[in-house]
N, C-alpha and C positions, 0 to 999 in steps of 0.2 A: 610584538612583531607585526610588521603589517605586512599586504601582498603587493610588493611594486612592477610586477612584471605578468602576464598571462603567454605559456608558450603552450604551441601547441606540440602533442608528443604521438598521434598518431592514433591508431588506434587499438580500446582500449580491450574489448571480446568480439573477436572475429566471426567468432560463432560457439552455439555451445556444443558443448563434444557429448552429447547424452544421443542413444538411439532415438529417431524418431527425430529428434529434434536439430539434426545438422542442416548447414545450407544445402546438401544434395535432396534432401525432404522437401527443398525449398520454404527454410525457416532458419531466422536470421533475430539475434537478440534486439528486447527492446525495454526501454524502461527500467535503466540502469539505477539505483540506490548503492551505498556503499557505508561502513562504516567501521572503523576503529576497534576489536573487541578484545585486544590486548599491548603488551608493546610493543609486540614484532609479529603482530597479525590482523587481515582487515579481514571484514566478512560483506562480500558483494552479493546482494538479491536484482536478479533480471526477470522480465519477462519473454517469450520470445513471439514472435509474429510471422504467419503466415501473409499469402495476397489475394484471395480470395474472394475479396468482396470487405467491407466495412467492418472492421473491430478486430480483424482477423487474430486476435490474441490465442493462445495460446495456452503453455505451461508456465510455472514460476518454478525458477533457479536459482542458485546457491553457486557462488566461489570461497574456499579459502586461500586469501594470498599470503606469501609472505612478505613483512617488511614496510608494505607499503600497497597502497591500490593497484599500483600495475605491479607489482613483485611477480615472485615466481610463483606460477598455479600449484597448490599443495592440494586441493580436492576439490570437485564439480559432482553435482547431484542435481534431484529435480525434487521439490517441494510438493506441488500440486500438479496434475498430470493433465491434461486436455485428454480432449475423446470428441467424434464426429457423431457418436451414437450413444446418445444419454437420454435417460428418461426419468421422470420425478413426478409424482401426485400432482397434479392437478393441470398439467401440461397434455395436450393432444395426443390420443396416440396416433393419429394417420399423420404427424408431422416430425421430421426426423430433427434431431436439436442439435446443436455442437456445445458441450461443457466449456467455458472459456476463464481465464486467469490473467488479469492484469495491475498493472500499476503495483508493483509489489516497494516497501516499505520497509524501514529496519531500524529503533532505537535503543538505548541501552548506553550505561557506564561499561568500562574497560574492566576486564579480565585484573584485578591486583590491582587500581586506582584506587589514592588518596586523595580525600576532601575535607578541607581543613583540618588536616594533618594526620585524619585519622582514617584506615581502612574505612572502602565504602563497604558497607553489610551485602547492597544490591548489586555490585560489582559482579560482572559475568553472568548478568540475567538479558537476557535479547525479547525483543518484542520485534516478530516480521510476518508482517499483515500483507494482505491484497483483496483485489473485489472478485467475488467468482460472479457469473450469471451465464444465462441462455442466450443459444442465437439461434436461430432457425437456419437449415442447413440442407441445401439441394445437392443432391449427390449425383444427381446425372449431370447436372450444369458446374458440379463440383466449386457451388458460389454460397456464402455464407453472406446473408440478409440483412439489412440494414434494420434498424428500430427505434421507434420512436423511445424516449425516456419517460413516458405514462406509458407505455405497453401494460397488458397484461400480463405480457407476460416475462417482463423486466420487473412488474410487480412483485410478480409472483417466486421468482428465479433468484435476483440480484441479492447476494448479501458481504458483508466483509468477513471475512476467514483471519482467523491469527493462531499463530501458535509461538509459543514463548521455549526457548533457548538458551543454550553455552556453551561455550567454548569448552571441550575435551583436555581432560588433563596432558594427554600429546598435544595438544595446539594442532590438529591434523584435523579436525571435522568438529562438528558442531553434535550437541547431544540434547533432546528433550526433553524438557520442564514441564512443558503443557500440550498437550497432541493436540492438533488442528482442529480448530471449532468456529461456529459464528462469532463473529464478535457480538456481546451485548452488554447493557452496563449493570455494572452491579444492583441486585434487588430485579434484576426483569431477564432472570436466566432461562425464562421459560415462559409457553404461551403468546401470544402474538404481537404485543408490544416487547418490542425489542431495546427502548431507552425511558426517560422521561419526558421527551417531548411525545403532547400527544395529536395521532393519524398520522402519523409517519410511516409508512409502507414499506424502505430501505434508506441506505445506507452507502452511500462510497467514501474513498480517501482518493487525494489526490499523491502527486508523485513529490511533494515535500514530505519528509519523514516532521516526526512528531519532535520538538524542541524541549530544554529544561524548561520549568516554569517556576522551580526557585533554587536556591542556591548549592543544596547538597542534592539535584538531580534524583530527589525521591516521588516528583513529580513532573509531568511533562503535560504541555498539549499541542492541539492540532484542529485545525479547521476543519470540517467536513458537509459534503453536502446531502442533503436528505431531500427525496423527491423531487430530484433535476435539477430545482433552482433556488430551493432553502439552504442559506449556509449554517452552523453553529458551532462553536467550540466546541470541543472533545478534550476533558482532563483524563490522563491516568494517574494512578498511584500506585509504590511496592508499597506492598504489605509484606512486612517483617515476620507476621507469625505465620505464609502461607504461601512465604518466598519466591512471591512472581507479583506480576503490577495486575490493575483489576482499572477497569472504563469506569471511573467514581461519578462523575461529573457531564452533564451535557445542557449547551442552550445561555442564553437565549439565542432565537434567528436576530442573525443580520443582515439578514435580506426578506423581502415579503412573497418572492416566488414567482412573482410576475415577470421577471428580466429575462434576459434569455441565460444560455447556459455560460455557464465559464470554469476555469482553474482558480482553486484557491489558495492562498498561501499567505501566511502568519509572519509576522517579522517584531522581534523585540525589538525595544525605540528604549531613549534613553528613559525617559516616564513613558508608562503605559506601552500598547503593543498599539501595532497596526495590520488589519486584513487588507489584502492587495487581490483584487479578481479582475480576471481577466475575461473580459466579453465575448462570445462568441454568439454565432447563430448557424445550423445546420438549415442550407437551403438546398434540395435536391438531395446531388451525391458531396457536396461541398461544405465546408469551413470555413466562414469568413469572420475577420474578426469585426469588432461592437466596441475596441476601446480598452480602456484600464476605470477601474474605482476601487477606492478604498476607504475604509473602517477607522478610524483612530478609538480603541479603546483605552480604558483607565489602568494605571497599575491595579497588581492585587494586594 
């Protein structure tokens, strides 16, 4: 089946319906993912954004629909909560912070999906991640602060959160597998390296979710960037004997960190993949973009 037509249907969350977080708060969804997690149910992750000043993100959200992406709303909740007044080890105290949540993520097989002909084991396991970090936050100018990506204290703050997932035997909410923690890769769950690459500080995902990476979907990856402007792959795998997926795999860079920043995103090619970034450069308060380049990697 291919797609011969793009219509447009309108819009898709008008806002989220959680306290705190409606448009009368003056906060308004952003950073939509969506995905499939049975046969007559999707599970949407958002983020939402205030305007405040720069990054102004927010909390990360949860829809279950039915049917289909825009189906009928079956349940709304909030994942990660923001807060204007946060404080953590090693961060100033005469400086007020804002907790922030964005770019959230979501992958996984379907609730009762077969793959080559036979029940998938990892079937109804979800992976939905996002980046937490700090902002610095003026409460009498009620303006949330721009930052550089070598901050300290983006250093110090920034890390990716995930927690793993299913779908409820009612098909009405989502139920926990794994409670929300940093993400890091297997063998470095502890202690200040957080993967195998080494002096790497942090960690983001961008706003493509994680793809198969072979044929019965027991492995996925994803691009990611580490320290502003190093890309690498990120593999996960389910483990069978521990029934959720684990960060196996990371590296090499594919970029040297000198470019400026950009979005990354993976695309399988008939042989081998291809990384696709998109260039940008913050000048001022502004966005401009630098262009496209891309990766041709090998199959595996």
């Amino acid at each position: 089946m291919s797609i011969k037509s793009i219509e447009h249907c309108g819009v898709l969350i008008h806002e989220c319906d959680q306290e705190g977080e409606r448009r009368t708060d003056n906060t308004v969804p952003a950073h939509p993912n969506g995905i499939p997690v049975s046969e007559n149910r999707w599970l949407l992750v958002y983020a939402t954004r205030r305007f405040r000043g720069n990054d102004d993100d927010c909390s990360i959200a949860y829809q279950i629909r039915a049917d289909r992406p825009d189906g009928k709303l079956i349940r709304e909740s909030i994942l990660a909560k923001a807060t204007d007044d946060w404080q953590e080890e090693g961060l100033r105290s005469d400086v007020r912070y804002k907790l922030l949540h964005r770019q959230p993520t979501a992958f996984g097989v379907p609730k009762g999906a077969f793959i080559n002909g036979r029940q998938a084991p990892h079937a109804n396991v979800f992976i939905i991640s996002w980046i937490r970090v700090a902002r610095e936050y003026d409460p009498v100018l009620n303006y949330v602060e721009g930052t550089s990506l070598n901050s300290e204290m983006v250093n110090s703050t920034q890390i990716v959160q995930w927690t793993q997932v299913r779908l409820n035997e009612a098909g009405d909410d989502i139920e926990t597998i794994r409670p929300i923690k940093q993400l890091r890769q297997s063998g470095y769950e502890s202690g200040p390296a957080f993967c195998s690459l080494e002096n790497v500080k942090w960690t983001m995902t961008y706003m493509q979710a994680a793809i198969p990476y072979n044929k019965d979907c027991t492995e996925w990856v994803e691009t990611a960037i580490f320290d502003a402007c190093r890309t690498a792959p990120r593999k996960y795998r389910y483990s069978a004997s521990e029934g959720c997926y684990e960060w196996v795999e990371t590296g090499p860079f594919l970029s040297d960190g000198k470019g400026p920043h950009g979005n990354v995103f993976l695309i399988p090619l008939k042989e081998g993949w291809a990384t696709v970034r998109i260039y940008c450069q913050f000048e001022g308060h502004v966005w401009s973009g630098r262009g496209l380049g891309w990766t041709r990697l090998p199959s595996h």
